[in-house]
TORZA-935888 format. One record per residue (C-alpha): residue in three letters; z, x, y. Coordinates in pm, whole numbers. Layout:
BEGIN
<r lumnu="Ala" c3="Z" c1="X" c2="Y"/>
...
! end
This chain:
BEGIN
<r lumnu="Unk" c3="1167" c1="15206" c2="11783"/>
<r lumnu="Unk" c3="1335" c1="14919" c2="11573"/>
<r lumnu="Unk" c3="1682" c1="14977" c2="11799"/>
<r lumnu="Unk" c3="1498" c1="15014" c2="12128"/>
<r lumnu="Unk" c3="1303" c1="14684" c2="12039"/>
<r lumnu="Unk" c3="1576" c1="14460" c2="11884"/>
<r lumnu="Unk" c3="1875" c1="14287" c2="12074"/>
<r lumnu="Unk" c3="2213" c1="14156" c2="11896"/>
<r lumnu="Unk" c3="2099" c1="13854" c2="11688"/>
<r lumnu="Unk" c3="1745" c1="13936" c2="11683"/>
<r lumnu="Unk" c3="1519" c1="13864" c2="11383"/>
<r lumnu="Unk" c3="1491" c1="14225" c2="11230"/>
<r lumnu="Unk" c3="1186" c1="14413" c2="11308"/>
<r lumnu="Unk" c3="1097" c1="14447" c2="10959"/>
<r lumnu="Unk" c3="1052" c1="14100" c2="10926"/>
<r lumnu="Unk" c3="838" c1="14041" c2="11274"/>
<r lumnu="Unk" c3="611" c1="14306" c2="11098"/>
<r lumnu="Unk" c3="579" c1="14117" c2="10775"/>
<r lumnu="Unk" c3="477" c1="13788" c2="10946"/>
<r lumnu="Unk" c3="208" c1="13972" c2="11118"/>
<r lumnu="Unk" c3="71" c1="14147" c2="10863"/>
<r lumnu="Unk" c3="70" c1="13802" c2="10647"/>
<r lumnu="Unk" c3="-148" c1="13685" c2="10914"/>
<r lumnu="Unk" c3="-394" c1="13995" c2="10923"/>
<r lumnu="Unk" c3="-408" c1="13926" c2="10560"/>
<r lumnu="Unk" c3="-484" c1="13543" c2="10562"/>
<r lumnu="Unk" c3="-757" c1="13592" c2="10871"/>
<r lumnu="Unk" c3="-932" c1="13907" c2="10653"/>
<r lumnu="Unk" c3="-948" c1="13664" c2="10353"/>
<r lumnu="Unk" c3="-1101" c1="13379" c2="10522"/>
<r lumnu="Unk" c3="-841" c1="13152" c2="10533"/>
<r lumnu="Unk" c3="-632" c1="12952" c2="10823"/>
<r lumnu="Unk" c3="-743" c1="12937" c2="11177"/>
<r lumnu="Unk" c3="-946" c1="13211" c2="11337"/>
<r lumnu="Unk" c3="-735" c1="13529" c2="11418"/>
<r lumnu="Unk" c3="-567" c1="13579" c2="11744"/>
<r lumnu="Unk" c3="-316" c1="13835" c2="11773"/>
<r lumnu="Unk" c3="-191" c1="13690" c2="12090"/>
<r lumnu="Unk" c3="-54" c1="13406" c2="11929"/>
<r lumnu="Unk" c3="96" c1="13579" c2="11611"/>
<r lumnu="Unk" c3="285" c1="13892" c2="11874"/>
<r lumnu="Unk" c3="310" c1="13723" c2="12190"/>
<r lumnu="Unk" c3="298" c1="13962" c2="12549"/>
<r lumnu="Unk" c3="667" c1="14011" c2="12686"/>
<r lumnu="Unk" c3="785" c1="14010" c2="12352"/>
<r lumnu="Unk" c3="978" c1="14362" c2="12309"/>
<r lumnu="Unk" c3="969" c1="14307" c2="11952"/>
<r lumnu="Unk" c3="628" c1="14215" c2="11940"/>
<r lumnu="Unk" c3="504" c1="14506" c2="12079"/>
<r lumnu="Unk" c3="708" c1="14724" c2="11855"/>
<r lumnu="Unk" c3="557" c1="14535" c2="11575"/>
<r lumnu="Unk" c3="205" c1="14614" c2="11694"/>
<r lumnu="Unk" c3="271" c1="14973" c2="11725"/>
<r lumnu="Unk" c3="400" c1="14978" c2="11335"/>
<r lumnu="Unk" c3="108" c1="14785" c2="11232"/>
<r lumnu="Unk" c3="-122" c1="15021" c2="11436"/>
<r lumnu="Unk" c3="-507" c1="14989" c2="11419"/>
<r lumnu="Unk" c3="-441" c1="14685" c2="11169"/>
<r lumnu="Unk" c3="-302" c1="14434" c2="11447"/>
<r lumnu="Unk" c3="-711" c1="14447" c2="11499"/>
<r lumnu="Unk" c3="-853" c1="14469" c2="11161"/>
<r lumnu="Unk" c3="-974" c1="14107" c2="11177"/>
<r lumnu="Unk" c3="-1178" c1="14195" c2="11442"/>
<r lumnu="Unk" c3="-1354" c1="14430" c2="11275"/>
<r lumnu="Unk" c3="-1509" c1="14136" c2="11048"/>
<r lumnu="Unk" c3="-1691" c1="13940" c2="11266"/>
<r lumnu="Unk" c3="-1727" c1="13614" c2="11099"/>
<r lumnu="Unk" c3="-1328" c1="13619" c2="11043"/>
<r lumnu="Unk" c3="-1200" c1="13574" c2="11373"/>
<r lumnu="Unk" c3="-1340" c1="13489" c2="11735"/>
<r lumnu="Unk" c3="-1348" c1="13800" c2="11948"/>
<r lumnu="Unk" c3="-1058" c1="13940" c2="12087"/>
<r lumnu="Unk" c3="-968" c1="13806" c2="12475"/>
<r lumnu="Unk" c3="-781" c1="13864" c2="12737"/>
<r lumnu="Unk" c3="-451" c1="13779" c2="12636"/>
<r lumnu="Unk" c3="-521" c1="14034" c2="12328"/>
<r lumnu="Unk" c3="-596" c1="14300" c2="12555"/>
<r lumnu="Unk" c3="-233" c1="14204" c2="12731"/>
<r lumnu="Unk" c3="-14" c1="14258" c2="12436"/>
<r lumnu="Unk" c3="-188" c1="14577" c2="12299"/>
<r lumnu="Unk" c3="-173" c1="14770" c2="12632"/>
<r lumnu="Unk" c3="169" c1="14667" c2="12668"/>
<r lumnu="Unk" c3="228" c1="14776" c2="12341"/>
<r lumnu="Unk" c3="76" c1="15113" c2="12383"/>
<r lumnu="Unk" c3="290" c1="15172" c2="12719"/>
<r lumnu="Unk" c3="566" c1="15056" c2="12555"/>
<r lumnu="Unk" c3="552" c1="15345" c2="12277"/>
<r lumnu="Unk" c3="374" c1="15635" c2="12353"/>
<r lumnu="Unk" c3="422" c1="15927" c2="12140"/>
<r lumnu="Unk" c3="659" c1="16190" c2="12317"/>
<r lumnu="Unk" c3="600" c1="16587" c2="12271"/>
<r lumnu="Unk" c3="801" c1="16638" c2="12011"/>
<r lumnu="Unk" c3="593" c1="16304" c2="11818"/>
<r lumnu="Unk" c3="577" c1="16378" c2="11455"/>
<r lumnu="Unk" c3="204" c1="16394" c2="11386"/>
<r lumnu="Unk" c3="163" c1="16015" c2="11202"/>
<r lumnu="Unk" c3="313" c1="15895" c2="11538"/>
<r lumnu="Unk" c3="11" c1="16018" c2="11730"/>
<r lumnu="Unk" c3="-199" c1="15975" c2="11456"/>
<r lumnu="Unk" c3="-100" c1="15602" c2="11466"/>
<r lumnu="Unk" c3="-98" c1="15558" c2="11864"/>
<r lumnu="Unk" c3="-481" c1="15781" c2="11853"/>
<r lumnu="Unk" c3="-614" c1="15468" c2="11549"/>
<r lumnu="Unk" c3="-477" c1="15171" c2="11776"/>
<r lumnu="Unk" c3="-642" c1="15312" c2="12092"/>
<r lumnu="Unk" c3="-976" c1="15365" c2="11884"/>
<r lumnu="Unk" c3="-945" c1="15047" c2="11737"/>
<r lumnu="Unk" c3="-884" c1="14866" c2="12092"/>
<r lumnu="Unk" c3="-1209" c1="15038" c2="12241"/>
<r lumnu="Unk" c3="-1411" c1="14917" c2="11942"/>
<r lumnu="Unk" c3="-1262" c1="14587" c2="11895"/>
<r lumnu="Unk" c3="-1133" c1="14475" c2="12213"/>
<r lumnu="Unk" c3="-1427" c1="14385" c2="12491"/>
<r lumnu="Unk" c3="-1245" c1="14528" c2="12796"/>
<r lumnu="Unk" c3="-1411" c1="14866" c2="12706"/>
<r lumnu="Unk" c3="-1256" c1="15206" c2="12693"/>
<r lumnu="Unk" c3="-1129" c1="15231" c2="13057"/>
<r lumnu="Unk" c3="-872" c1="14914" c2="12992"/>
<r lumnu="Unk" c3="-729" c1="15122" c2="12770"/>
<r lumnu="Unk" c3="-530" c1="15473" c2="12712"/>
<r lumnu="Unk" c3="-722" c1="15737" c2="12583"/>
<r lumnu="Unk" c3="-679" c1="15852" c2="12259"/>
<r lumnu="Unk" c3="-453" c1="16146" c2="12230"/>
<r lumnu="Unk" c3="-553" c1="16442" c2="12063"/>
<r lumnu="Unk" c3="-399" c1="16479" c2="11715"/>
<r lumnu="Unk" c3="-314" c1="16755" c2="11507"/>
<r lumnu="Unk" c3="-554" c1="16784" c2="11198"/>
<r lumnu="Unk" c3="-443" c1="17132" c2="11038"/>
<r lumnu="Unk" c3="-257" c1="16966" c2="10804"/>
<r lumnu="Unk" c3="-530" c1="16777" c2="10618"/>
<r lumnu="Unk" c3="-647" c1="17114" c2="10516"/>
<r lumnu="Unk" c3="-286" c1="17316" c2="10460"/>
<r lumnu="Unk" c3="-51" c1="17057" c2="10306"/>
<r lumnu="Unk" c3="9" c1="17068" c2="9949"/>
<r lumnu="Unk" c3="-95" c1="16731" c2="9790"/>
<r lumnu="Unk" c3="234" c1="16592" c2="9747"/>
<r lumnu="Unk" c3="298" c1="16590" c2="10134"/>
<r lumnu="Unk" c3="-87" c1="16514" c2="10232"/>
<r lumnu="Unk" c3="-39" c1="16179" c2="9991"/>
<r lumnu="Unk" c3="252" c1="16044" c2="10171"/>
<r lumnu="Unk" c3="164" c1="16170" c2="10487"/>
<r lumnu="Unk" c3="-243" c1="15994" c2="10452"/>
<r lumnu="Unk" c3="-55" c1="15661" c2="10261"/>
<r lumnu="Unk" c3="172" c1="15654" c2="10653"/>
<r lumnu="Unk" c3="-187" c1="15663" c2="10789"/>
<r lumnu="Unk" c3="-367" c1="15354" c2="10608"/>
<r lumnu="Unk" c3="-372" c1="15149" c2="10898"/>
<r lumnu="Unk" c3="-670" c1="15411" c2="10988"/>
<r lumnu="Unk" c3="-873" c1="15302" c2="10729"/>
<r lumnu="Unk" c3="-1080" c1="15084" c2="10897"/>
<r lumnu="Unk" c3="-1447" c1="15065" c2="10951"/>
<r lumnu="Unk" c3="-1524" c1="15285" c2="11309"/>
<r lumnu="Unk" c3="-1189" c1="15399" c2="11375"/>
<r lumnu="Unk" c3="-1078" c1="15807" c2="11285"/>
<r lumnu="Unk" c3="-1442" c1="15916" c2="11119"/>
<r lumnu="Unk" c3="-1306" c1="16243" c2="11231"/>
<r lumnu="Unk" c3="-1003" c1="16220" c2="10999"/>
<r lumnu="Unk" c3="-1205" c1="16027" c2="10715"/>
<r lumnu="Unk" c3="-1507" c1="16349" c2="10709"/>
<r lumnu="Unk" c3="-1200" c1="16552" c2="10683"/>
<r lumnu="Unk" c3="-1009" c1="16425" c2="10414"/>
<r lumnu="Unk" c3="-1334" c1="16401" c2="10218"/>
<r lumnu="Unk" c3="-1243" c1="16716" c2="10082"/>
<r lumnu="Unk" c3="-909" c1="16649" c2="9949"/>
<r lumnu="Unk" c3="-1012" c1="16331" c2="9758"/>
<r lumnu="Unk" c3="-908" c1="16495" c2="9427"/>
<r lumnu="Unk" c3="-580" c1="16552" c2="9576"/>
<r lumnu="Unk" c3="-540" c1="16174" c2="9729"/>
<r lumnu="Unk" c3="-606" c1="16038" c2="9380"/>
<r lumnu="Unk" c3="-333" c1="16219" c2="9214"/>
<r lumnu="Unk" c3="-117" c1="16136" c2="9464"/>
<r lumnu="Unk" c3="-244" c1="15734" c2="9407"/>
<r lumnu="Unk" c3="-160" c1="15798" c2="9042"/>
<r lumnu="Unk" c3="185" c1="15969" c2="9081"/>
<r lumnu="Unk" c3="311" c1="15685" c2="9376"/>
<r lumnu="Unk" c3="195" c1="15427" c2="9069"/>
<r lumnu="Unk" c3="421" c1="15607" c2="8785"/>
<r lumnu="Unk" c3="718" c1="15556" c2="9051"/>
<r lumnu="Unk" c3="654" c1="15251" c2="9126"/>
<r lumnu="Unk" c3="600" c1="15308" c2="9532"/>
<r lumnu="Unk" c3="331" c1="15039" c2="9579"/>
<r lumnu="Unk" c3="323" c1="15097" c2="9960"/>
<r lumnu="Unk" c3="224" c1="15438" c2="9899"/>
<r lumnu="Unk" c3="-13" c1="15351" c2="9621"/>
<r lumnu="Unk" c3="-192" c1="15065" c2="9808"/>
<r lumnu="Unk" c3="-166" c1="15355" c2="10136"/>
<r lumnu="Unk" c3="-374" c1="15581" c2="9939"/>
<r lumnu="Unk" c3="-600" c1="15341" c2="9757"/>
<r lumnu="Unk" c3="-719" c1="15215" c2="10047"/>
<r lumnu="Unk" c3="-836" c1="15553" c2="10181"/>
<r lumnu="Unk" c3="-960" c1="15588" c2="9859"/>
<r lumnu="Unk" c3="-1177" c1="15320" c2="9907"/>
<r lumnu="Unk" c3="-1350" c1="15426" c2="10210"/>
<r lumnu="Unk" c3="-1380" c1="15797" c2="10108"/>
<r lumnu="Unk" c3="-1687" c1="15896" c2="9868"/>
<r lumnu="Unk" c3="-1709" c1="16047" c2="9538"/>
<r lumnu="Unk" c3="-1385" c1="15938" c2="9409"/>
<r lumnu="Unk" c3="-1332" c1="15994" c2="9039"/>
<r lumnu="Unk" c3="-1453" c1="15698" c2="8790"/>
<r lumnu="Unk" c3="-1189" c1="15802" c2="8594"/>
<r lumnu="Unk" c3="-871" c1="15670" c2="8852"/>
<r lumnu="Unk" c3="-959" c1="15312" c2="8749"/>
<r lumnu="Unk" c3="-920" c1="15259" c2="9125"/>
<r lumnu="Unk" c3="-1027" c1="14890" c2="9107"/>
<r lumnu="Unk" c3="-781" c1="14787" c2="8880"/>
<r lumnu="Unk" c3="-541" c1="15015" c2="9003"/>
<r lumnu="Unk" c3="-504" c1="14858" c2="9346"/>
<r lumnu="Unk" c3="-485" c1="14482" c2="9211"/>
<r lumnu="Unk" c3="-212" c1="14648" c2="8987"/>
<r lumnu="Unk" c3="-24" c1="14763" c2="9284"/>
<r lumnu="Unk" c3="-80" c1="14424" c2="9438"/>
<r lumnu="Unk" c3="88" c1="14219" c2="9165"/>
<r lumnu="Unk" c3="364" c1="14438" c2="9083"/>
<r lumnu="Unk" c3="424" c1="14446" c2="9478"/>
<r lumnu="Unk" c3="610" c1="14157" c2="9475"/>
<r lumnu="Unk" c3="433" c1="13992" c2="9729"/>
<r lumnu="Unk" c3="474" c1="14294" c2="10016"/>
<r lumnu="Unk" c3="297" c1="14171" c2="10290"/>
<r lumnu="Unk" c3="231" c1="14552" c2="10400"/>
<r lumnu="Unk" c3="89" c1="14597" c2="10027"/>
<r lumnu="Unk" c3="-139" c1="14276" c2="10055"/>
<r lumnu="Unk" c3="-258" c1="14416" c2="10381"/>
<r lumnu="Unk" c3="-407" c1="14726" c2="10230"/>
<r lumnu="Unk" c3="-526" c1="14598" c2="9935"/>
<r lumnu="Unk" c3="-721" c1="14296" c2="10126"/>
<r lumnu="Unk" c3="-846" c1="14553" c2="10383"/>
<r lumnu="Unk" c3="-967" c1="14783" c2="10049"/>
<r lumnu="Unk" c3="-1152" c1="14471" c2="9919"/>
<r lumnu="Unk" c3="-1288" c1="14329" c2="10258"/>
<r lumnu="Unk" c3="-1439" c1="14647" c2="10421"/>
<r lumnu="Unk" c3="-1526" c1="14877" c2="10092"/>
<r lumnu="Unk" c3="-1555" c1="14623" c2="9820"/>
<r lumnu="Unk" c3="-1289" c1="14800" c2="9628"/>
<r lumnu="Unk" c3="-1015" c1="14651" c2="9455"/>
<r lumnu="Unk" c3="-1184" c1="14311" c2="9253"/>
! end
């Protein structure tokens, strides 16, 4: 994706993707102008639309909060579609790549007003894994998934998962020993949305933990903010 999208000279994709998720984190805090992602990933843009499709259902998380951002318009609509033609996942798609195209499709029916038929349908995703995969590979495979953490998007996924919450919470623990705050905040944001998790994981002050030793990750702040904003996890 990152070659097909960038050109010689052009700003890495890497760091398109960190701008935008530093703006999905100041609009789900409350602060700065109200969120647009037209104007932070403009249509056209190659790179922009790469960017979305890394950033998945969370290019629309502010919309998902209704008193942080004005609903999403017509030029939104523009850049996600485009997006979502741009990058479809092929046959041989590993299953986070469909997993991720299935959450931004969701998310665009349920936060975008064009409706459903504006938009692709929502692939149909693989979900044997969620019960086979030894916990290990089901934490880094559900951190890759965060971005479907969100309030109304993969409640399929979520009901299924509920059953490996034990699992998900040693991974959190193990990605914090190593010091992989991506894949800590990943999983501590599911974490957050699933029930029952263990009093015991110190998951509040384990995901404003991750957050300071993150170094400022944008990706990290997203999760963490999204934890804290939709599941009142995280202080």
């Amino acid at each position: 994706m990152a070659e097909q999208a960038q050109g010689a000279g052009a700003v890495p994709l890497s760091a398109v993707v960190a701008d935008a998720a530093n703006g999905v984190v100041l609009a789900l805090a409350g602060g700065g102008d109200p969120y647009a992602l037209s104007r932070l990933l403009r249509q056209g843009d190659a790179m922009a639309s790469a960017a979305i499709r890394v950033l998945g259902a969370d290019a629309l998380a502010p919309y998902a909060l209704d008193h942080r951002a004005v609903p999403g318009g017509e030029n939104d609509e523009a850049v996600v579609r485009e997006a979502l033609a741009a990058y479809p996942p092929g046959p041989d798609a590993s299953a986070v790549s469909v997993w991720t195209y299935r959450g931004l499709v969701e998310a665009s029916h349920a936060f975008l007003p064009g409706g459903a038929d504006r938009f692709p349908q929502a692939p149909r995703a693989a979900s044997a894994w969620v019960t086979d995969d030894p916990w290990p590979k089901l934490s880094h495979r559900v951190s890759q998934l965060a971005a479907l953490a969100l309030p109304g998007v993969a409640q399929d996924l979520a009901d299924r998962l509920t059953a490996r919450t034990d699992d998900l919470a040693r991974g959190f623990v193990r990605a914090v020993r190593r010091r992989d705050w991506l894949q800590a905040a990943g999983l501590g944001r599911w974490l957050a949305r699933l029930p029952d998790v263990p009093p015991t994981l110190g998951l509040d002050t384990g995901l404003a933990f991750v957050r300071q030793m993150s170094d400022g990750d944008p990706r990290v702040a997203l999760h963490v903010v999204a934890a804290r904003q939709f599941y009142g996890r995280g202080g």
